[in-house]
N, C-alpha and C positions, 0 to 999 in steps of 0.2 A: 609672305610673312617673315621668312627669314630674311630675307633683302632688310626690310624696314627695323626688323632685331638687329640687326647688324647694323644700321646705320643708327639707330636710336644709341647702343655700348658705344658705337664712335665716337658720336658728338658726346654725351654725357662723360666722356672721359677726357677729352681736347676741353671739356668747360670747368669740368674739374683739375685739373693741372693749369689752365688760366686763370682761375681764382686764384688759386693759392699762389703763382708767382707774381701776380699783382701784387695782393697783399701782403708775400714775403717783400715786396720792393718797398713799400707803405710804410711796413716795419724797419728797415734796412732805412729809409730816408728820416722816419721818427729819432732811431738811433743816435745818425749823422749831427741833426737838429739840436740831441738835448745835449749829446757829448762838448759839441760845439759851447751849448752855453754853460755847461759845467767847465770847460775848460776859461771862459771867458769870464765866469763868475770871478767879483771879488771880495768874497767874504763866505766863510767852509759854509753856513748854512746853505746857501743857494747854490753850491756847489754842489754839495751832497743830495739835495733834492733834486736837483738835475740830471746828476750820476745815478739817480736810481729808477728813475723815469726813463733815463737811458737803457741802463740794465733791463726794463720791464718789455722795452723794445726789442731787444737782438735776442732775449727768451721767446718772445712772439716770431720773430726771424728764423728761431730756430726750429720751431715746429712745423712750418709751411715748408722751408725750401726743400728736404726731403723726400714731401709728397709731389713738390715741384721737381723736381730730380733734378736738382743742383744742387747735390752734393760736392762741389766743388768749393761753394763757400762757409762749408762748415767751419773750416780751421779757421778763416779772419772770425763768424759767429765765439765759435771757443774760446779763441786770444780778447774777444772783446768783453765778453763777459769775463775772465779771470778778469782783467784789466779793471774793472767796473768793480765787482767785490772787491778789489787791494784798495781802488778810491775808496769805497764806504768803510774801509776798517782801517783805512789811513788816518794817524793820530791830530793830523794841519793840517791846512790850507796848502801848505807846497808839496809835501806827499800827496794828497789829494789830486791837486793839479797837473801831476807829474803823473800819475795813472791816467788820469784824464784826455789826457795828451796822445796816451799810448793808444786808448781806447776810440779817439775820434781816426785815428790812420787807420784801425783794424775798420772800424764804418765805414771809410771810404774803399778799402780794399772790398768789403762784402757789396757794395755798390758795381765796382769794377768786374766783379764775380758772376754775379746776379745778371749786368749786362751781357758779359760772356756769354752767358746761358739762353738768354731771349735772343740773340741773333746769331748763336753759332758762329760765330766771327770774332774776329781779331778786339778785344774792347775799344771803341772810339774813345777820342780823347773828350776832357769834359772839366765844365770848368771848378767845378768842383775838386779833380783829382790834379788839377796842374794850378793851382792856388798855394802860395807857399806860407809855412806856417804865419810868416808876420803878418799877412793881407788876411790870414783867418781869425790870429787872435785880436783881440779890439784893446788897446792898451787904457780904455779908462770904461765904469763900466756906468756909462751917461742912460738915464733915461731913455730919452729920444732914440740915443741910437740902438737900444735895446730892440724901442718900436718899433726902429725902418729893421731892426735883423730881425728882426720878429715875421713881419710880412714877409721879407724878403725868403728867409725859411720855409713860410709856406707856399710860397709861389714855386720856390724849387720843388718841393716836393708833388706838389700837383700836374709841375711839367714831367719830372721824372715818372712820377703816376701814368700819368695821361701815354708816356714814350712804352712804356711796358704794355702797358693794355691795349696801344695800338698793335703793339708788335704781336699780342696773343692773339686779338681777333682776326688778325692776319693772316695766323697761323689759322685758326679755325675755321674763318674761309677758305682757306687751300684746302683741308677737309672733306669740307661739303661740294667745292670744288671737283674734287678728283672723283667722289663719290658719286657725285650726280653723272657727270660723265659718263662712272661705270657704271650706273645703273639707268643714262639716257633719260635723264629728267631734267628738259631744261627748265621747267618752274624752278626748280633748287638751284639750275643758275642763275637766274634773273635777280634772287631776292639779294644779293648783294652790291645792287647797283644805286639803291637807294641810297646807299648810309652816308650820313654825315657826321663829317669829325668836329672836335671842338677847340675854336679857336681861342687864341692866347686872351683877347677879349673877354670870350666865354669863362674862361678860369679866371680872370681877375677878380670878374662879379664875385663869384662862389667859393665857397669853403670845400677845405680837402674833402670831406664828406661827401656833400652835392658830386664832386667830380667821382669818385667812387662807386655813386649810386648811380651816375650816369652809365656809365660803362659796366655793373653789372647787368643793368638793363637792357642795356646793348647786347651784350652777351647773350644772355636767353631770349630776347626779341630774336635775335638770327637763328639760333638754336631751333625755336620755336615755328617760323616762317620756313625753317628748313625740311622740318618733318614734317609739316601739315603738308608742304608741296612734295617731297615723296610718297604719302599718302596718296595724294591727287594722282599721281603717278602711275600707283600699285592699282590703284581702280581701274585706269584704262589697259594695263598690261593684261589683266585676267580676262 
């Protein structure tokens, strides 16, 4: 019984710190997104509505990544929110935009952070953070191309989704990994051979959403498959 205590605190806490840095990432790519189109906006209303959608994003960023324990990208979270309130009490459209501005480099740096944190490594490069301001900002503000940034926005975000939550169930696997080993349950290693990831296809179908509900699912299916097969385990030990 204490085996399976102990392994039940394990996983519940490897799945709780994957939640939250998913969706500090979710948040953190929202950010990105709106700062982007508040900086891109040409005219203060949709400016200013963007800037605060943005704001309501790295507020959300800033309550996961702590429990995520990446505390590292508080400070770009901080710099971006001050940045984001000077936009919304900025008097025009060019103070506005000029926070704006500030506020999308602090998004990309909490992106770069964030990375950091999911693979313990050096951050890769990415195309988002090697993009130079003229290729981000859209010098007229067309329709259309609003559209294709539109999609294109959430496609990024569902990849960068998808790249985090692979990289936590990962981590959670090595978990149940190491665990089952030490407690000699190969059903607990087996149940990871199943799984299938989702391809670029797969995300184009579906909305950020869908991909989100995907991979919590995944989450506690493993979680779940895990303990049931330590269970099975603990019966034949006694």
């Amino acid at each position: 019984m204490k085996i399976n205590l102990l392994f039940i605190v394990c996983l519940l806490f490897q799945i709780s710190v994957s939640a939250n840095c998913a969706n500090a990432y979710a948040s953190a790519s929202y950010s990105l997104s709106h700062t982007k189109k508040s900086l891109n906006a040409n005219n203060f209303e949709h400016q200013q509505y963007s800037a605060s959608r943005a704001l309501e994003a790295f507020e959300k960023a800033k309550e996961l990544v702590t429990v995520c324990g990446c505390e590292s990208s508080l400070n770009a979270i901080l710099d971006g929110i001050e940045n984001l309130e000077d936009s919304l009490e900025a008097a025009d459209w060019e103070m506005g935009r000029y926070y704006a501005k500030r506020a999308f480099g602090n998004a990309q740096d909490l992106l770069e952070q964030l990375d950091i944190c999911s693979s313990n490594s050096t951050p890769p490069s990415s195309e988002v953070s090697n993009k130079s301001e003229d290729e981000t900002v859209m010098a007229e503000d067309d329709p259309m191309s609003l559209l294709v940034e539109s999609e294109t926005d959430e496609m990024e975000m569902k990849i960068n989704f998808q790249r985090l939550a692979e990289l936590n169930i990962s981590e959670l696997e090595k978990t149940i990994r190491e665990l089952a080993l030490l407690f000699e349950c190969d059903k607990a290693l087996n149940i990871m051979k199943s799984r299938k990831t989702r391809t670029e296809e797969d995300l184009k179908m579906e909305l950020l959403s869908a991909t989100k509900t995907h991979y919590i699912s995944q989450t506690v299916s493993i979680h779940n498959k895990a303990l049931f097969a330590l269970l099975e385990c603990s019966k034949h030990s006694n």
